[in-house]
C-alpha positions in Angstrom: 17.1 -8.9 28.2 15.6 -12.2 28.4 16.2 -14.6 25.1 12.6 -15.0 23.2 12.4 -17.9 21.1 11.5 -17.3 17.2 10.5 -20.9 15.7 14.1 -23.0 16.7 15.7 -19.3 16.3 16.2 -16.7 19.7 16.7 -13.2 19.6 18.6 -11.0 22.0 20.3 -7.6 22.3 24.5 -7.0 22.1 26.0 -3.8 23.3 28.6 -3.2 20.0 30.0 0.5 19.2 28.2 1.7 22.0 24.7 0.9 20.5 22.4 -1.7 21.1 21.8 -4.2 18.4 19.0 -6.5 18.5 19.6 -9.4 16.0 18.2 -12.9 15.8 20.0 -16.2 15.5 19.9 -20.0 14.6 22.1 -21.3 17.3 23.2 -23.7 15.9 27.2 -25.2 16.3 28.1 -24.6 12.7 30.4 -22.1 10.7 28.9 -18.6 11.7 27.0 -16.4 8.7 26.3 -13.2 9.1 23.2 -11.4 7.1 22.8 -8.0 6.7 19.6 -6.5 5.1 19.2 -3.7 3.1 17.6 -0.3 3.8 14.4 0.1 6.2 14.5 -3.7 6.3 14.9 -5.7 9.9 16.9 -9.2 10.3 14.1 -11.2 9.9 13.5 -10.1 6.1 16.1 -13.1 5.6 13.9 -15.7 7.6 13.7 -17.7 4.2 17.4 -17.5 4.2 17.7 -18.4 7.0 15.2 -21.1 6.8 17.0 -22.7 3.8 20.4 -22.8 5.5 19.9 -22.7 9.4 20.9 -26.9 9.1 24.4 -25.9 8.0 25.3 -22.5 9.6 24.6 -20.7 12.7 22.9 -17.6 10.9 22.8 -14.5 12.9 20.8 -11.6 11.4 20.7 -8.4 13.2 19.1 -5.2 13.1 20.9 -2.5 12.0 21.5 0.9 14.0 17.7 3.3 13.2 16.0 -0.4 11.8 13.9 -2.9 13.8 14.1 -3.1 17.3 18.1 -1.8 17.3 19.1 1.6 18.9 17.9 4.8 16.8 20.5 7.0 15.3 21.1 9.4 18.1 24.7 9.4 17.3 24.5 9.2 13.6 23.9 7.4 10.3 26.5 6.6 7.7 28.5 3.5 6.2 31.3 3.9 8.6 28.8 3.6 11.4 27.3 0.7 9.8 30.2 -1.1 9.5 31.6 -0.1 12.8 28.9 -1.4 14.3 29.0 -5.1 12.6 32.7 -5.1 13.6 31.8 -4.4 17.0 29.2 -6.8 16.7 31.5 -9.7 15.4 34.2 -9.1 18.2 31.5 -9.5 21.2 30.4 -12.3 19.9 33.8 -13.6 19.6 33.0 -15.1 15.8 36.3 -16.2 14.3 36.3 -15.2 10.1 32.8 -15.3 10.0 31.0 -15.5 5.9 29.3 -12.6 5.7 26.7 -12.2 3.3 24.6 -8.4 2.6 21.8 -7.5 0.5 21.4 -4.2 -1.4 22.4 -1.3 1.1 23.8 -4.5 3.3 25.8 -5.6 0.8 27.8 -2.3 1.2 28.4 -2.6 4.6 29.7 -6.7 3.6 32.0 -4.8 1.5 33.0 -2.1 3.3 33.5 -4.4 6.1 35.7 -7.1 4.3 38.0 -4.1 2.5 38.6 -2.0 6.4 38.5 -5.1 8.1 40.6 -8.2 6.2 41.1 -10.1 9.3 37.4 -10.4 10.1 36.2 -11.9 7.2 36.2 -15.0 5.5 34.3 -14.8 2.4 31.6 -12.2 1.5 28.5 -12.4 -1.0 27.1 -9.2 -2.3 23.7 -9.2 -3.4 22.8 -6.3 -5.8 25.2 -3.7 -3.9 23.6 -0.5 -4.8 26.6 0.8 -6.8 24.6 2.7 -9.3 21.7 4.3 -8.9 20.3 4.9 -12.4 18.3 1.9 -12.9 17.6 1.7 -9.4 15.6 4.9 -8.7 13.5 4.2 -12.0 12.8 1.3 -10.6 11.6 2.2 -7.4 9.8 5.6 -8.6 6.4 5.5 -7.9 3.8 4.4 -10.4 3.2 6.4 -13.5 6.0 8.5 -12.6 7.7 10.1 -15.3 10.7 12.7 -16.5 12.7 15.0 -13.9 14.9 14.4 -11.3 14.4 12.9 -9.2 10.3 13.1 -10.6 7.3 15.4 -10.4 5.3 15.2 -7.6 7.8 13.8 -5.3 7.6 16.1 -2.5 3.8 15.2 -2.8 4.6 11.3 -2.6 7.2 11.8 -0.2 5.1 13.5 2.3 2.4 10.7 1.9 5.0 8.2 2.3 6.2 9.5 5.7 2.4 9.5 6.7 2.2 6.4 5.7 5.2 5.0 8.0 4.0 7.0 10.9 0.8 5.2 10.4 1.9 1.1 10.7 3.1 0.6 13.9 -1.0 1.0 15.2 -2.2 -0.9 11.8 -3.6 -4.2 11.9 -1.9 -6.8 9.6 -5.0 -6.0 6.9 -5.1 -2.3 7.3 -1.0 -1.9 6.2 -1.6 -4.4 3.2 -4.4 -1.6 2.5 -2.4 1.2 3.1 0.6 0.1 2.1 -0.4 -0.8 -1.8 1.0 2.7 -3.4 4.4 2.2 -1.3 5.3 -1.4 -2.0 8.1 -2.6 -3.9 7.2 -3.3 -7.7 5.8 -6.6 -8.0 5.9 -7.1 -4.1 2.4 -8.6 -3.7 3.6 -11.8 -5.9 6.3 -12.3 -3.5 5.7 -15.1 -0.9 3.8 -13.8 2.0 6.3 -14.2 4.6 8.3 -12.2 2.8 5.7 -9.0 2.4 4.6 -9.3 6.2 8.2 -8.9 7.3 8.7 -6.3 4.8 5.7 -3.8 6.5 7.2 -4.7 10.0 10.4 -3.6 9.1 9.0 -0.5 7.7 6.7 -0.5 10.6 9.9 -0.2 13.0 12.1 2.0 11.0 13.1 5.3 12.6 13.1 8.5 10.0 15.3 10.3 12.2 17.7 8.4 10.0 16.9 11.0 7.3 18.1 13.5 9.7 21.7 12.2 8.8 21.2 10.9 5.1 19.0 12.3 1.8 15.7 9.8 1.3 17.0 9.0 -2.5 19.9 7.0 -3.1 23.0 8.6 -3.9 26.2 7.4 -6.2 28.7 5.0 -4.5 32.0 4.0 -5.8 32.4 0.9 -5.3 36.1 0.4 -7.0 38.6 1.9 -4.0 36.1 -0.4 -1.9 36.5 -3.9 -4.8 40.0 -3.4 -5.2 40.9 -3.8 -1.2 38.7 -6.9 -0.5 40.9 -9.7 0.3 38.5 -12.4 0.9 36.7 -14.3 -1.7 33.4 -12.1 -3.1 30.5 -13.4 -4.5 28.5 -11.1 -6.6 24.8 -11.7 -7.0 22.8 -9.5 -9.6 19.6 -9.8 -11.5 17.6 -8.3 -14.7 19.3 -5.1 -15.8 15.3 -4.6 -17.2 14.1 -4.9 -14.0 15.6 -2.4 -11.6 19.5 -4.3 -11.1 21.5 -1.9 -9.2 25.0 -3.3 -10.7 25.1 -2.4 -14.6 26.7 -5.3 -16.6 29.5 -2.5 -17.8 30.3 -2.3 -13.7 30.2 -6.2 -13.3 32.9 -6.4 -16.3 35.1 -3.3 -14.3 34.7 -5.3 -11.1 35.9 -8.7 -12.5 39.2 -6.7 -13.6 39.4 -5.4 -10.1 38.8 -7.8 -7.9 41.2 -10.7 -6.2 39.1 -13.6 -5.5 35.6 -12.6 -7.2 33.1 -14.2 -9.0 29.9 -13.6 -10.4 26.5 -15.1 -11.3 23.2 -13.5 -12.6 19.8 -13.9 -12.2 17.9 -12.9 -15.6 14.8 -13.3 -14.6 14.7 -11.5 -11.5 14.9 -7.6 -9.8 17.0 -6.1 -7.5 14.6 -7.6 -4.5 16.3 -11.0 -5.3 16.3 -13.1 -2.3 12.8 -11.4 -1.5 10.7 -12.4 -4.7 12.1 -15.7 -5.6 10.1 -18.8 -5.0 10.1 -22.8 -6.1 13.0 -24.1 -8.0 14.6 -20.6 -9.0 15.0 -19.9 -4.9 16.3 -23.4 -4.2 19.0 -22.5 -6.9 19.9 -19.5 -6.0 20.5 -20.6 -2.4 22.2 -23.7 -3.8 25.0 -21.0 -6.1 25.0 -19.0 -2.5 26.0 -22.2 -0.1 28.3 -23.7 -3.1 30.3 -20.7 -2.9 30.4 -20.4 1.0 31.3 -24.2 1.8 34.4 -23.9 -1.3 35.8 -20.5 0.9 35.5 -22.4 4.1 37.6 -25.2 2.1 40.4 -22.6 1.0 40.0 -20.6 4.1 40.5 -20.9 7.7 38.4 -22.3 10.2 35.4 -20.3 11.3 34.6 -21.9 14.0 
């Protein structure tokens, strides 16, 4: 495939764990950072990441396997797969101890890669790892949703939401803001506009045959056997426990007497969609706590390059 430029950025396809992952990149000569979004989300839901860091690092964000323009899930959808796949994806590229850093259902596979695969990895930062799902589904439940499990009327919303889906890719950019109004994240259309376009592409390009392998609700995930094998220094990123955080504070405490080389700092005013909502001073920070931590584990740590 012929490179197509994105801004200064380029975007190709790799052949890793015999799949084909599309992913984007900065290109640029510096220590390699690897960004994995979370679920039905595409690389480029971390262009103001990227944006805010592409001077420093040479940011690759790719697809993962059923998401964006990657291969589908013909030959299945699960964590291992997921981090199989970024393994594969690191050793094509030849990337010496990259930083890897995942949001929500990416921040598992940051983990989960980092505890199978020490010698990868230099440094990892988790950003609101779904590691329990309490708070999380309430938050995401649709509007004036109330008691039962997971609530009533869900198979009614859920088949609207798969119509909804199916419906995107042939939707102008105004008719999925229209359609799309019931099915956004809470407090989405305050979020900078960038970051709701690439939101409805990436849930434009998602493939549901990924339910074919997984349940559509979130399930339980330990995270301690996971924590407590992590070499590598972990930065853990969480946000309002009112507001949909999908690490309790209790777990946070557990984690802090489990981990090695871990640390953690919290965004109070913020939700789970951290790195998506966040604008002005409060995003400049939390990039600033975010490239603090990553230049001090290339210090201790070896070379990336």
């Amino acid at each position: 495939m012929e490179n197509k430029q994105y801004h200064q950025w380029y975007e190709d396809d790799v052949f890793a764990n015999e799949m084909r992952t599309h992913y984007y990149r900065t290109g640029v000569a510096y220590p390699h950072l690897v960004l994995l979004h979370g679920f039905s989300e595409i690389g480029l839901c971390w262009s103001r990441v990227a944006k805010a860091l592409e001077g420093e690092y040479d940011v690759i964000m790719p697809d993962a396997r059923g998401h964006g323009l990657s291969s589908g899930p013909e030959t299945g959808y699960a964590q291992e797969l997921l981090t199989a796949d970024v393994a594969s994806m690191i050793h094509e590229f030849g990337l010496a101890h990259p930083l890897v850093w995942g949001y929500s259902n990416g921040a598992l596979t940051a983990a989960h890669l980092a505890a199978t695969h020490p010698q990868l990895v230099q440094a990892v930062v988790l950003e609101d790892p779904p590691w329990h799902e309490t708070t999380m589904q309430a938050a995401m439940a649709p509007r004036g949703a109330g008691g039962g499990e997971p609530w009533p009327g869900y198979q009614a919303w859920y088949a609207s939401w798969l119509a909804w889906h199916r419906a995107l890719g042939t939707q102008t950019p105004a008719e999925r803001m229209a359609s799309s109004r019931p099915f956004l994240p809470p407090g989405a259309l305050a979020w900078p506009e960038e970051e709701v376009l690439s939101h409805l592409e990436a849930q434009a390009q998602f493939n549901l045959d990924v339910f074919n392998f997984i349940p559509p609700l979130p399930v339980p995930t330990s995270w301690r056997g996971t924590v407590e094998r992590i070499e590598c220094p972990v930065l853990l990123l969480t946000s309002d426990p009112q507001r949909g955080v999908a690490v309790t504070e209790q777990e946070v405490q557990a984690m802090a007497a489990a981990w090695r080389k871990g640390q953690h700092v919290s965004f109070p005013q913020a939700s789970h969609f951290l790195h998506h909502e966040m604008q002005g001073e409060p995003f400049e920070h939390f990039i600033a706590v975010a490239d603090a931590f990553l230049k001090d584990a290339q210090i201790r740590g070896e070379p990336t390059r």
